[in-house]
PAZA-835600 format. One record per residue (C-alpha): residue in three letters; residue number from 1; x, y, z. Coordinates in Angstrom, 2 decimals. Example, Ala and Ser with C-alpha at 12.3 -4.5 7.8 and 13.67 -1.06 7.14 Angstrom:
<nodes>
NODE type seq       x       y       z
NODE  ALA   1   12.30   -4.50    7.80
NODE  SER   2   13.67   -1.06    7.14
</nodes>
This chain:
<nodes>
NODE type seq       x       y       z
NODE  UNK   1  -23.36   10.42   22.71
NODE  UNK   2  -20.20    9.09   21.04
NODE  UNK   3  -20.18    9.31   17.72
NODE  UNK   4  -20.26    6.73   14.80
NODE  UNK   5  -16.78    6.15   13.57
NODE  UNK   6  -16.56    6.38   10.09
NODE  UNK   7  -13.98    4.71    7.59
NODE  UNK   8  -12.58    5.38    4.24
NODE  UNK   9  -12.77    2.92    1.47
NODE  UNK  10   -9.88    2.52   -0.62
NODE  UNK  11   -9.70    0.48   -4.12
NODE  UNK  12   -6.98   -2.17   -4.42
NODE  UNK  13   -5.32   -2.95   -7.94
NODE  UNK  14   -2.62   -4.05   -9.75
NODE  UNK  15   -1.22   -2.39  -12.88
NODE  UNK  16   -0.86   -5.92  -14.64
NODE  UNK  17   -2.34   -6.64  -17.87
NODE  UNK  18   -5.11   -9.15  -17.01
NODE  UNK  19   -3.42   -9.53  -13.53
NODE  UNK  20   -6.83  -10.03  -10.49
NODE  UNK  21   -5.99  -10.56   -6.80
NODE  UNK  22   -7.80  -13.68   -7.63
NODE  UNK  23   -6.25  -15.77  -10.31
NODE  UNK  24   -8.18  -16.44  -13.62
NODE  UNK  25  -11.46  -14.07  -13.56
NODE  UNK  26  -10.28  -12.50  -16.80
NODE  UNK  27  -12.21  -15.36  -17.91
NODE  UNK  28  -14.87  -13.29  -17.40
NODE  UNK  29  -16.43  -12.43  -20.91
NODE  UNK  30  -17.26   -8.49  -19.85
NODE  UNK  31  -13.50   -8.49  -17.46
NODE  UNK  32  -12.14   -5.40  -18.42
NODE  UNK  33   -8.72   -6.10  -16.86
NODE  UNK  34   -7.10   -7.53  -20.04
NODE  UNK  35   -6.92   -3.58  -21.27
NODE  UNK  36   -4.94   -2.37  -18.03
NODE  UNK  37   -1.85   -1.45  -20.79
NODE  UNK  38   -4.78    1.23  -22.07
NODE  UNK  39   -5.54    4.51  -20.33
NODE  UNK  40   -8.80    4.37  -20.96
NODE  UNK  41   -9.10    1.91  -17.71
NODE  UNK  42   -7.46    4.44  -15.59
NODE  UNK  43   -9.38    7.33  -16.20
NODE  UNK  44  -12.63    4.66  -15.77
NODE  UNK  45  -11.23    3.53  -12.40
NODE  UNK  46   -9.91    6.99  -11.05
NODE  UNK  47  -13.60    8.91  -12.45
NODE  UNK  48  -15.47    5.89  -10.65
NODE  UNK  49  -13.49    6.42   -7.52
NODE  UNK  50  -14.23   10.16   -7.37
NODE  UNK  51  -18.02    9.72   -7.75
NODE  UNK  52  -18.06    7.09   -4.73
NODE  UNK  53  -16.26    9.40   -2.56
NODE  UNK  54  -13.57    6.50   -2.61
NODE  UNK  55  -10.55    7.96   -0.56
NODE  UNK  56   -7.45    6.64   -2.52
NODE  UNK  57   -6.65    3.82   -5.00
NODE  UNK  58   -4.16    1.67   -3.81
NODE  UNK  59   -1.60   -0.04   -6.10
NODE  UNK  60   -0.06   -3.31   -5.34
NODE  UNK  61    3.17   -3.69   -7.58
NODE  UNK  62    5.84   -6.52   -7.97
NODE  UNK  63    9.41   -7.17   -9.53
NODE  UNK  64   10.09  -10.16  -11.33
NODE  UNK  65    8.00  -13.23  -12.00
NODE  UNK  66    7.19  -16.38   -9.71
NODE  UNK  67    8.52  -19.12  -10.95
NODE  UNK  68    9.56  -21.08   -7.40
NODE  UNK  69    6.33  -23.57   -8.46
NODE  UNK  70    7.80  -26.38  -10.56
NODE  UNK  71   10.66  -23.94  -10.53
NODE  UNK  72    9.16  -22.67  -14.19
NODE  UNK  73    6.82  -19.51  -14.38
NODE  UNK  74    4.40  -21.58  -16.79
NODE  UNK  75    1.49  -21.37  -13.92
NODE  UNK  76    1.87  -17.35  -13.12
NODE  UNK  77    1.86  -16.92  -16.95
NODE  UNK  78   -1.15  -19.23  -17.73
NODE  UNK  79   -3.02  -17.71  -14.78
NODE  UNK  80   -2.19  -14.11  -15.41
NODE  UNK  81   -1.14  -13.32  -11.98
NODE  UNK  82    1.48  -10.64  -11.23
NODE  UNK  83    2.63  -10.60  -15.43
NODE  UNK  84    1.97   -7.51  -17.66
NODE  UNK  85    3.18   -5.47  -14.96
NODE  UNK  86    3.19   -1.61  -15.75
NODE  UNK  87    4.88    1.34  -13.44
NODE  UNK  88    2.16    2.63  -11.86
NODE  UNK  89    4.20    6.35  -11.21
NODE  UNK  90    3.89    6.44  -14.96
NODE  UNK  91    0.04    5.79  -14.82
NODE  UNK  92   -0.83    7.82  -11.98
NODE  UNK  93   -0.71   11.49  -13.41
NODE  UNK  94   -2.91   10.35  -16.33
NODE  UNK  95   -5.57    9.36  -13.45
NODE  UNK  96   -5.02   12.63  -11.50
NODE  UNK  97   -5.90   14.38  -14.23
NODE  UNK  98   -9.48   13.54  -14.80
NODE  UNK  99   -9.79   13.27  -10.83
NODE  UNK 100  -10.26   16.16   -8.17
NODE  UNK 101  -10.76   14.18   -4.48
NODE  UNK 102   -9.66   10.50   -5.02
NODE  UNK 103   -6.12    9.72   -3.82
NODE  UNK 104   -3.05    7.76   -4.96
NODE  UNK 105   -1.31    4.94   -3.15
NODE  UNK 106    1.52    3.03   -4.96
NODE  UNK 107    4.24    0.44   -4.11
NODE  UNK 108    8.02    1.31   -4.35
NODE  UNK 109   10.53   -0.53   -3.38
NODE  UNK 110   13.66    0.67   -1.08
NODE  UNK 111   15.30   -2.41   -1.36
NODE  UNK 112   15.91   -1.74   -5.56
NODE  UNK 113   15.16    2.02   -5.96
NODE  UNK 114   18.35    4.88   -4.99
NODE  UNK 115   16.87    7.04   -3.00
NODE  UNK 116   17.34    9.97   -4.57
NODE  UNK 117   15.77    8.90   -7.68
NODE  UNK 118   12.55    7.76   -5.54
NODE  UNK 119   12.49   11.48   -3.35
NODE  UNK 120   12.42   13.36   -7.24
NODE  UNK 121    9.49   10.90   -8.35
NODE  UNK 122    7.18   10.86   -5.22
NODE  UNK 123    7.60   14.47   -4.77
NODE  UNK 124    6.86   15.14   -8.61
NODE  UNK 125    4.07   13.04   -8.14
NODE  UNK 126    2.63   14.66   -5.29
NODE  UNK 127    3.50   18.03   -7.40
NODE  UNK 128    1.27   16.51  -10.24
NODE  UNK 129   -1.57   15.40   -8.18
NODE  UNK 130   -1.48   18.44   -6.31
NODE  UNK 131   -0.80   16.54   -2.53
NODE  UNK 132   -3.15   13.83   -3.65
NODE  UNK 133   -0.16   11.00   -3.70
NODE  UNK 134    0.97    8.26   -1.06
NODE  UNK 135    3.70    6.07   -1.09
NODE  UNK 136    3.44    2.29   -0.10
NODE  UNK 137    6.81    1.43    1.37
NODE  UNK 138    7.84   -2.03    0.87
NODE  UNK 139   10.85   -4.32    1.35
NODE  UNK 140   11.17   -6.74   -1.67
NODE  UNK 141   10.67  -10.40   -0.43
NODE  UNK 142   10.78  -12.47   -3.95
NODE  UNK 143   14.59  -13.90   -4.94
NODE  UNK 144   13.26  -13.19   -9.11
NODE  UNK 145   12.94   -9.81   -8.15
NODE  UNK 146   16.74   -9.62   -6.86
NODE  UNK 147   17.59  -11.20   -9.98
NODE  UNK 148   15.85   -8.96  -12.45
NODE  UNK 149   17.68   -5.83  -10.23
NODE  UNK 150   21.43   -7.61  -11.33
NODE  UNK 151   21.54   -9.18   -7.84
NODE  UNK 152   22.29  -12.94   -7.11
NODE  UNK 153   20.23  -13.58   -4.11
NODE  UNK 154   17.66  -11.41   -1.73
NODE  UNK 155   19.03   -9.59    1.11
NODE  UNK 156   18.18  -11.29    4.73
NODE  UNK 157   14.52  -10.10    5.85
NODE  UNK 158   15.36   -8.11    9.35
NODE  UNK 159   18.65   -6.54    7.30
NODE  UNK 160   15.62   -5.18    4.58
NODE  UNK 161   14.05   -3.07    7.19
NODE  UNK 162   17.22   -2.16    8.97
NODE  UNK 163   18.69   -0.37    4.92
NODE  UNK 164   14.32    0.88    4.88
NODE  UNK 165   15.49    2.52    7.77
NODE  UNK 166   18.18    4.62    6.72
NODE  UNK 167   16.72    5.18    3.58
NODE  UNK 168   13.48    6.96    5.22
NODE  UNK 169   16.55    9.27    6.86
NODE  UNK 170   17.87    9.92    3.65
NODE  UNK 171   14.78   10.49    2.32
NODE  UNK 172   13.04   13.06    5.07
NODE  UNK 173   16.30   15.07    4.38
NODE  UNK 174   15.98   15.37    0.93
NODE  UNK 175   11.82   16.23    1.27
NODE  UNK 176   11.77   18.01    4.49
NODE  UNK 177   15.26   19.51    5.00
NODE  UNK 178   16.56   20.94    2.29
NODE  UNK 179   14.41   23.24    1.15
NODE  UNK 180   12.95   25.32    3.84
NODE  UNK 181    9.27   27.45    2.99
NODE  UNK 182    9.37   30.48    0.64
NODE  UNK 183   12.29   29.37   -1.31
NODE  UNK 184   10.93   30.18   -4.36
NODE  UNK 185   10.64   34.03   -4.93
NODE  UNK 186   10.99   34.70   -9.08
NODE  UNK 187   11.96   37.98   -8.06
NODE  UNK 188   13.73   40.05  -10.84
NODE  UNK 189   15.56   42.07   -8.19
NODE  UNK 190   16.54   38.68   -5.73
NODE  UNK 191   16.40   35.64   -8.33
NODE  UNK 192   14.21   32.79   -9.18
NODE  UNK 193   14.75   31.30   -5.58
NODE  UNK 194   16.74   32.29   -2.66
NODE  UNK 195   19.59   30.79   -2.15
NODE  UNK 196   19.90   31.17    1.45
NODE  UNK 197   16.91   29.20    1.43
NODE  UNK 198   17.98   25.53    0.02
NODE  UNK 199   20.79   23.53    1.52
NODE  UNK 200   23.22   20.67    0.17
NODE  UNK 201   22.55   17.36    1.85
NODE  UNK 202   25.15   15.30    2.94
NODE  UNK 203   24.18   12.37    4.01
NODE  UNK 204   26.89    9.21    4.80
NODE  UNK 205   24.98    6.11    6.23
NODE  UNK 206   25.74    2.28    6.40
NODE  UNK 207   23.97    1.75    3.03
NODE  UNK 208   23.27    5.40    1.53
NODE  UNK 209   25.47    7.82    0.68
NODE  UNK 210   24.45   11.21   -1.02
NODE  UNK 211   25.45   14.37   -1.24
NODE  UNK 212   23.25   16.74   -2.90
NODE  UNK 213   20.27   19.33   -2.98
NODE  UNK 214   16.90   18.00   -3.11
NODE  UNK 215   15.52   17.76   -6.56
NODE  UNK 216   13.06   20.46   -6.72
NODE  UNK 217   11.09   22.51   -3.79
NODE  UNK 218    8.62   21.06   -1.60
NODE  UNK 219    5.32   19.13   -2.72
NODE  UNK 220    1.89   20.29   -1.21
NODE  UNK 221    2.46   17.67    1.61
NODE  UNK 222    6.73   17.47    1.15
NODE  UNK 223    6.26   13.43    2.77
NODE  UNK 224    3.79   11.87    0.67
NODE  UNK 225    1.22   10.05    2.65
NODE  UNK 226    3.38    6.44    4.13
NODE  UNK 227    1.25    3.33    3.55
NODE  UNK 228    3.15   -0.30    5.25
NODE  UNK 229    1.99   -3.69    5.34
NODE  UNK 230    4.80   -5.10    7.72
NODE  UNK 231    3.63   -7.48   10.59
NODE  UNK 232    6.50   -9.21   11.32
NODE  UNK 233    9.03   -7.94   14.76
NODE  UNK 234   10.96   -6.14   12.25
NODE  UNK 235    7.82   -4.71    9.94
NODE  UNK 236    6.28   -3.76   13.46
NODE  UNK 237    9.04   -1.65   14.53
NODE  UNK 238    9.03   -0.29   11.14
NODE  UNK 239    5.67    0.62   11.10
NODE  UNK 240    5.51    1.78   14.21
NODE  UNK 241    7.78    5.08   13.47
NODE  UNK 242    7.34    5.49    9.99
NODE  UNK 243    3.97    4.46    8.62
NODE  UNK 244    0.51    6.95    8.76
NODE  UNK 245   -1.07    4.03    7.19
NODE  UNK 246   -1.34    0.11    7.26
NODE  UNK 247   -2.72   -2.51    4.91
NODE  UNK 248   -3.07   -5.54    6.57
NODE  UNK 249   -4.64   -8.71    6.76
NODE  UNK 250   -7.02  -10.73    9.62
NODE  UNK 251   -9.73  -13.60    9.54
NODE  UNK 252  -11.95  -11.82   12.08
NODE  UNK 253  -12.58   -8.54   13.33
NODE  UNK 254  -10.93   -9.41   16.62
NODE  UNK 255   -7.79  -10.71   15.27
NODE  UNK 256   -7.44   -7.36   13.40
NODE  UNK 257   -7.95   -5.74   16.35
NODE  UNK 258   -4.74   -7.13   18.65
NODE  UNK 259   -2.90   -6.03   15.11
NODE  UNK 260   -4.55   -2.87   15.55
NODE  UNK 261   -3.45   -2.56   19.52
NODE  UNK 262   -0.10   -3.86   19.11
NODE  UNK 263    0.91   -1.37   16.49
NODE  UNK 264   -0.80    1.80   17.89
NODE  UNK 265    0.67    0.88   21.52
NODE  UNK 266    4.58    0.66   19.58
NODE  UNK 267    3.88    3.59   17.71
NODE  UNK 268    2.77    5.41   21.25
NODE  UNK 269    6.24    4.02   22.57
NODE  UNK 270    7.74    5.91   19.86
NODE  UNK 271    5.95    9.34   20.84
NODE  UNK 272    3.68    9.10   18.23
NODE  UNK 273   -0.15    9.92   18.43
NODE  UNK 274   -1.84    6.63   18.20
NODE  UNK 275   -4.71    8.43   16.17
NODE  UNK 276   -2.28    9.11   13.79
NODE  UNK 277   -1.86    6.05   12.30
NODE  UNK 278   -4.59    4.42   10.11
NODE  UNK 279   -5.79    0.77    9.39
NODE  UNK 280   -7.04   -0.74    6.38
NODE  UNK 281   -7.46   -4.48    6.35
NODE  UNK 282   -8.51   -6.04    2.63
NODE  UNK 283  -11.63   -7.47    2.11
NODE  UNK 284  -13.66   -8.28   -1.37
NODE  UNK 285  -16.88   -7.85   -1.19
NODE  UNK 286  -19.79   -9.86   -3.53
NODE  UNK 287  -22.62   -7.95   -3.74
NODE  UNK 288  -25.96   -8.01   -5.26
NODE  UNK 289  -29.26   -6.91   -5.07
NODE  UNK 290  -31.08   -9.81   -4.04
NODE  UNK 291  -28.63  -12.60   -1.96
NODE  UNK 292  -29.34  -14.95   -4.99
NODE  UNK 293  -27.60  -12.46   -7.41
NODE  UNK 294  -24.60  -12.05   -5.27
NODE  UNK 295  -24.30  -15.74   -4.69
NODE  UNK 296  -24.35  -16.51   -8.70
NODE  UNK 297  -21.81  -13.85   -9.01
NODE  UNK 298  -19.58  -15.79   -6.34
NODE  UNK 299  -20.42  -19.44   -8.05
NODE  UNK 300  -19.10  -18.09  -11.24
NODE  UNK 301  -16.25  -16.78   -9.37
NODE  UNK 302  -15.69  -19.97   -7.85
NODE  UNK 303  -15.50  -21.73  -11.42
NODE  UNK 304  -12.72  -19.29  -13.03
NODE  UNK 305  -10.41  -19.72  -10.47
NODE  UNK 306   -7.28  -21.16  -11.23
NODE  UNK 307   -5.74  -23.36   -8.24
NODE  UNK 308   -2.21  -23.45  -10.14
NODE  UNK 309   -1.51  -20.28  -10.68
NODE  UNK 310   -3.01  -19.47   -6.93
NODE  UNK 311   -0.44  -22.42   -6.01
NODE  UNK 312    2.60  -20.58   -7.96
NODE  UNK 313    1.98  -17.22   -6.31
NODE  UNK 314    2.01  -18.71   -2.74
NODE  UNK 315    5.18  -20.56   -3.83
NODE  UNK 316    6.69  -17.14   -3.77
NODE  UNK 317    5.41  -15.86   -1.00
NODE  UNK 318    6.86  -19.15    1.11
NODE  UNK 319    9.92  -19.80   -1.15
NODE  UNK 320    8.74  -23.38   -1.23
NODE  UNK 321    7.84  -25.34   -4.41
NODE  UNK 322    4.45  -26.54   -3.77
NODE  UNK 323    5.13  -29.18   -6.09
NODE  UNK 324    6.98  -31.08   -4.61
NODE  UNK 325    3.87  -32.01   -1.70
NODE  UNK 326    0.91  -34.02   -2.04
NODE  UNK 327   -1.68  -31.99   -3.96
NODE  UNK 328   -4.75  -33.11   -1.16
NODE  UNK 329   -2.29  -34.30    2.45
NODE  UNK 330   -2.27  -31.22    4.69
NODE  UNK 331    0.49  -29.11    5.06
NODE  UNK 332    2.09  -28.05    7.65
NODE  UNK 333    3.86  -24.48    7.58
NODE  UNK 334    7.62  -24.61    9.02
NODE  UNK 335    8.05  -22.63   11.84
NODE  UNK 336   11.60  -20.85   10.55
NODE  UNK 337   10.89  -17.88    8.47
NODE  UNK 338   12.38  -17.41    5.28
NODE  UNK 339   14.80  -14.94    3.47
NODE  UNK 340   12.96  -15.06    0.51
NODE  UNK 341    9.11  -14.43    1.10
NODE  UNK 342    6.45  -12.54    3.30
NODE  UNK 343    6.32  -13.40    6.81
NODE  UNK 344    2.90  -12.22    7.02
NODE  UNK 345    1.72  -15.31    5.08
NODE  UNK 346    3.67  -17.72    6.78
NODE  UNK 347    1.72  -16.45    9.94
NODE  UNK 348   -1.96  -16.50    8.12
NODE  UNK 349   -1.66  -20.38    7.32
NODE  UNK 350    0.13  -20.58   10.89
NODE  UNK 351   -3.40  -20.31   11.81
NODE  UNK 352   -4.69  -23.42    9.89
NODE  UNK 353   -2.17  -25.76   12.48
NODE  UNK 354   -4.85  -27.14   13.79
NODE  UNK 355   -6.19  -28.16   10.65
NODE  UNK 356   -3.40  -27.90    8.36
NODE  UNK 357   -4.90  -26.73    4.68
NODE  UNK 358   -4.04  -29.18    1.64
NODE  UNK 359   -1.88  -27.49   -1.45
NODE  UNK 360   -4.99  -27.70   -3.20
NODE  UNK 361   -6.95  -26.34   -0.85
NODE  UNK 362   -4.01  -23.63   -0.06
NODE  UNK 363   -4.21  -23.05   -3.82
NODE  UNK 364   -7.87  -22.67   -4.25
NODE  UNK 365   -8.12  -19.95   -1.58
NODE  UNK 366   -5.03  -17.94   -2.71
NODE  UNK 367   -6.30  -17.95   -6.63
NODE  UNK 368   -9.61  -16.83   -4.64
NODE  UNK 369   -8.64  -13.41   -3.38
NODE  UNK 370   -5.99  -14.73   -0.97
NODE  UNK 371   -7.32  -15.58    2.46
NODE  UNK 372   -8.73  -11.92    3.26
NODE  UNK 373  -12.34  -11.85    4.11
NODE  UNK 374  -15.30  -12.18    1.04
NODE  UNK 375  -19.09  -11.09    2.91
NODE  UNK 376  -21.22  -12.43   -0.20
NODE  UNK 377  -25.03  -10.37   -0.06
NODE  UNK 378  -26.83   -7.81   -0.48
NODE  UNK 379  -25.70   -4.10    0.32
NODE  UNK 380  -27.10   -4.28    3.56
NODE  UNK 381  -25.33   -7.69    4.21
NODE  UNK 382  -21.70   -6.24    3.49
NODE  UNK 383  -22.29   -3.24    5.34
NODE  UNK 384  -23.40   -5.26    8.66
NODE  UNK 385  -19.87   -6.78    8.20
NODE  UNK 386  -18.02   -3.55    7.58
NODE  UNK 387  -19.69   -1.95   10.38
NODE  UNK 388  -18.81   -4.97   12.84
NODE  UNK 389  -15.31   -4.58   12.03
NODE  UNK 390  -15.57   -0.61   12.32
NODE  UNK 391  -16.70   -1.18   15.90
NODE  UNK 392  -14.90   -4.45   16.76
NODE  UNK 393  -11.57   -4.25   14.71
NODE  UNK 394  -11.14   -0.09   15.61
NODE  UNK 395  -10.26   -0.21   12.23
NODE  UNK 396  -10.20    3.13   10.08
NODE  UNK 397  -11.05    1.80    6.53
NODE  UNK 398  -11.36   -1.17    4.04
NODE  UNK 399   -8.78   -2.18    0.63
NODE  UNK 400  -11.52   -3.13   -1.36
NODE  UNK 401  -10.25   -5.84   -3.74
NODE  UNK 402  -12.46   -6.73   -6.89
NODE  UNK 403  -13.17  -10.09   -8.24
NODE  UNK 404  -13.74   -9.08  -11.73
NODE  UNK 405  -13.93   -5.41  -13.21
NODE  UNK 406  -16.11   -3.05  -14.06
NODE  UNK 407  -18.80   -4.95  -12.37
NODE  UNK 408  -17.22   -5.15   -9.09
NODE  UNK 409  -15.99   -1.90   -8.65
NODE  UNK 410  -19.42   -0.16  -10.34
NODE  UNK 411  -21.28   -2.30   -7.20
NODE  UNK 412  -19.14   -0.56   -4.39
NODE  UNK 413  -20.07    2.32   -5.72
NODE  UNK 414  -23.96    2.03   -6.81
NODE  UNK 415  -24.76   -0.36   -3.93
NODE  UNK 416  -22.51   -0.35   -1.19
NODE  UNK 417  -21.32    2.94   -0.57
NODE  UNK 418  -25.10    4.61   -0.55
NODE  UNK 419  -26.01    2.26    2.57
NODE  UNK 420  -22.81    3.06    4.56
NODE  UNK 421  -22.99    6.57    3.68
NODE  UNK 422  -27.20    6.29    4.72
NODE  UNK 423  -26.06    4.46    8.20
NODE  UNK 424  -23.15    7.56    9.00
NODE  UNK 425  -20.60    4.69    8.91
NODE  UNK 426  -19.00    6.61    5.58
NODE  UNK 427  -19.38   10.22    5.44
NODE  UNK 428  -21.28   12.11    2.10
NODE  UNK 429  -18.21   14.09    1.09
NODE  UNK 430  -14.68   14.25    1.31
NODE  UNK 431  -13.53   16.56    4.67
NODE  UNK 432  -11.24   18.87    2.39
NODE  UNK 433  -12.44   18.66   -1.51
NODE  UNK 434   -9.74   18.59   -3.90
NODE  UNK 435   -7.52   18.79   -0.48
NODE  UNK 436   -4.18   16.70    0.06
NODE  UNK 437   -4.18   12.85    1.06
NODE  UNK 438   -3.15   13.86    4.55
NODE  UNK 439   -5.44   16.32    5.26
NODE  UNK 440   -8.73   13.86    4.04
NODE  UNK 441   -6.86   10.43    5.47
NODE  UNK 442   -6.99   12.37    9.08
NODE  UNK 443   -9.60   14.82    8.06
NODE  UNK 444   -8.24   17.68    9.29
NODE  UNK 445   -8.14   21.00    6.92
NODE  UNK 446   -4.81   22.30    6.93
NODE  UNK 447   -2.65   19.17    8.08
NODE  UNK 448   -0.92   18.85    5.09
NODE  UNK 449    2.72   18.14    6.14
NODE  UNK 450    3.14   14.84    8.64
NODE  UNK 451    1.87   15.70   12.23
NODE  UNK 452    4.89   16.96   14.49
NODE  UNK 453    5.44   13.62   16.17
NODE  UNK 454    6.35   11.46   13.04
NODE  UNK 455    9.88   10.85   12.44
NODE  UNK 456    9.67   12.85    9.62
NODE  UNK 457    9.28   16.32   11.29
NODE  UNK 458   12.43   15.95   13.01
NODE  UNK 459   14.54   16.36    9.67
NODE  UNK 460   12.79   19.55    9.42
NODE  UNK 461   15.48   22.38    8.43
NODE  UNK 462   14.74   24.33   11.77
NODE  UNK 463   14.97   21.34   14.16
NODE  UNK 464   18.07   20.31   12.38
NODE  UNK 465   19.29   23.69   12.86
NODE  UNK 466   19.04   22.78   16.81
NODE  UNK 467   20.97   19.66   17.12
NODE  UNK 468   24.37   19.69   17.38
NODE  UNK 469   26.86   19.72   14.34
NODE  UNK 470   24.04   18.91   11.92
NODE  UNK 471   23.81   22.59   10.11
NODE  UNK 472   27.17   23.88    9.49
NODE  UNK 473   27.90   27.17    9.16
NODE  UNK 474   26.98   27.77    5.27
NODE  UNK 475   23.59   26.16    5.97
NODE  UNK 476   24.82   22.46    5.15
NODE  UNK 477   23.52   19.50    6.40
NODE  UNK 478   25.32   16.72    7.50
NODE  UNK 479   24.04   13.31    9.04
NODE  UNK 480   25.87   10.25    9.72
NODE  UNK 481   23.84    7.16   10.22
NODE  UNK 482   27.40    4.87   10.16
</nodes>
């Protein structure tokens, strides 16, 4: 007999100060997300995440402010969406440290960040949470972000992933190369490492150019765990050698599941083991006890949601002033994909053509949650759906979004998770306890370093060693990605 496949459930937040991946549910008289600049909600969210065996929180984080609607940022300020924005890396120790199992996925940005500044902070992060740290790699799509980072306009989408690129090889060196196992001795004969043991990076690339040791020896998993949300050609190929996890988006379990097919078949092409690389679509569920309580949570829901603000943030994501278009005629989504913005979404209302969705109605569903799935029931309801898209999708977990917090959250936990966990479709405990990311994302003790087929393994010191006039003779390494 085959046994049940079993998924992880991840929580989905942003560090923004009354900032909801639906727009205006701090409304919400009890909505706790209004005190996200206290640490008091931290430790709440990472404690609650621990109890419900939750397997990592996951940390959406932006740059700059959208302000391509009515080209002002009135909307995303009145609404609260994406404003108040803290650094998560800052937040994330203080959440480790009342934690033991829960793990932590946040957003950084290649296209702003020098990559030697972003190797010292994931691997001190991963230090800190003791291998319980992921990093979501992202290219930044929004023009105010470019602007905010000193530059004039946003570099061309396929060119982000193509500098991504190198930067991963610049990055693997600095985690996985230059300090090999055992370089730290604190011997009082020998020294406090050994020398012969670290080696000077010199890396010269189209983009990056470093030359240097990494910052300090290896974290319990070197690579933190590599979350990507790319879909488009580029994002694909991206995703396909570099990410161990992807959060994505789909209407049905079916149309997950060609997402799901096409990305474990490219990263096969790339020698990769297919298993190796994990799926979370986002859903948020509404849940209840009885279907009538659920569907009053939803109705109130459906009354603090703010269309404008929904409107301003999809603005961004299409780099077109929504404005400027009859609020109720349909719209109809160019086919040319632009610079500024997330392919992704141009593809997700690509699948309205038939129908094309009004701004208002565009607006409505993005201030909403976006267009990700929302089951609305009882326990047993949401875990019918979850289970179809376990078995359907081949998916390998959920992003659970919230609609307002703590209530949303605290009903994942109470009600939800207890049913999966009852029908063997979550499992009781975490596979290693106070274990790495790695090691609980594929559940397998031990695996703590990525699996020998990533790209990652190959800037190993002792495979570098093997390839020709990469190691020179004083234990150097030298790449050239020009």
């Amino acid at each position: 007999m085959v046994p049940r496949k079993q998924i992880h459930l991840n929580f989905f937040d942003q560090f923004c100060a009354g900032s909801h991946m639906g727009q205006g549910q701090w409304k919400e008289d009890d909505d706790n997300s209004r005190y996200k600049d206290r640490l008091e909600y931290y430790h709440w969210l990472a404690r609650l995440a621990d109890k419900g065996k939750i397997s990592a929180i996951f940390v959406a984080d932006v740059y700059g402010v959208d302000e391509k609607y009515q080209n002002s940022a009135k909307a995303t300020f009145e609404g609260g969406t994406n404003i108040g924005s803290l650094d998560p890396l800052v937040v994330v120790p203080a959440m480790a440290s009342v934690s033991k199992n829960v793990s932590f996925g946040v957003t950084g940005s290649t296209s702003y960040i020098n990559p030697f500044q972003l190797a010292r902070t994931m691997s001190t992060l991963d230090h800190l949470c003791k291998g319980r740290f992921a990093w979501n790699i992202v290219t930044s799509y929004n023009a105010t972000a470019a602007k905010a980072m000193g530059k004039s306009t946003i570099t061309a989408h396929d060119k982000r992933y193509e500098e991504a690129d190198e930067f991963m090889d610049l990055v693997y060196s600095l985690w996985e190369g230059s300090w090999e196992d055992g370089a730290q001795i604190w011997s009082r004969e020998k020294g406090a490492y050994d020398y012969e043991k670290v080696h000077k990076v010199n890396f010269t690339g189209k983009y990056y150019k470093t030359e240097c040791y990494g910052a300090m020896h290896p974290s319990p998993q070197r690579t933190p765990v590599l979350f990507q949300a790319g879909t488009s050609t580029a994002g694909v190929a991206f995703a396909a050698k570099h990410a161990e996890a992807i959060f994505g988006g789909g209407a049905s379990a079916a149309e997950i599941r060609k997402v799901v097919d096409k990305l474990r078949a490219a990263a096969a092409a790339n020698g990769r083991d297919p298993s190796h690389i994990k799926f979370f679509p986002q859903i948020t569920p509404v849940l209840g006890r009885t279907v009538e309580e659920a569907q009053a949570k939803y109705d109130r829901a459906i009354k603090n949601a703010d269309y404008e603000a929904g409107l301003s943030r999809m603005s961004g994501y299409l780099d077109v002033d929504f404005s400027e278009y009859p609020l109720d005629e349909p719209f109809v989504v160019r086919d040319e994909k632009p610079n500024s913005g997330i392919h992704a979404m141009v593809a997700v209302l690509q699948q309205y053509s038939d129908k094309p969705m009004t701004p208002r109605q565009i607006g409505k569903q993005m201030s909403f949650c976006g267009f990700a799935p929302m089951p609305v029931g009882t326990p047993e309801m949401v875990a019918d759906f979850i289970e179809k898209w376990a078995d359907e999708g081949d998916i390998d977990g959920i992003n659970i979004a919230y609609l307002s917090n703590p209530t949303s959250y605290e009903d994942v936990v109470e009600l939800l998770v207890p049913v999966l966990q009852e029908r063997g479709i979550m499992w009781k405990d975490y596979a290693v306890p106070g274990g790495t990311f790695r090691e609980n994302l594929l559940r397998q003790p031990g695996q703590t370093k990525v699996p020998d087929s990533h790209a990652g393994a190959q800037f190993r010191y002792d495979d570098l060693k093997k390839k020709e006039g990469v190691v020179d003779e004083k234990g150097d390494i030298w790449i050239s990605r020009t």
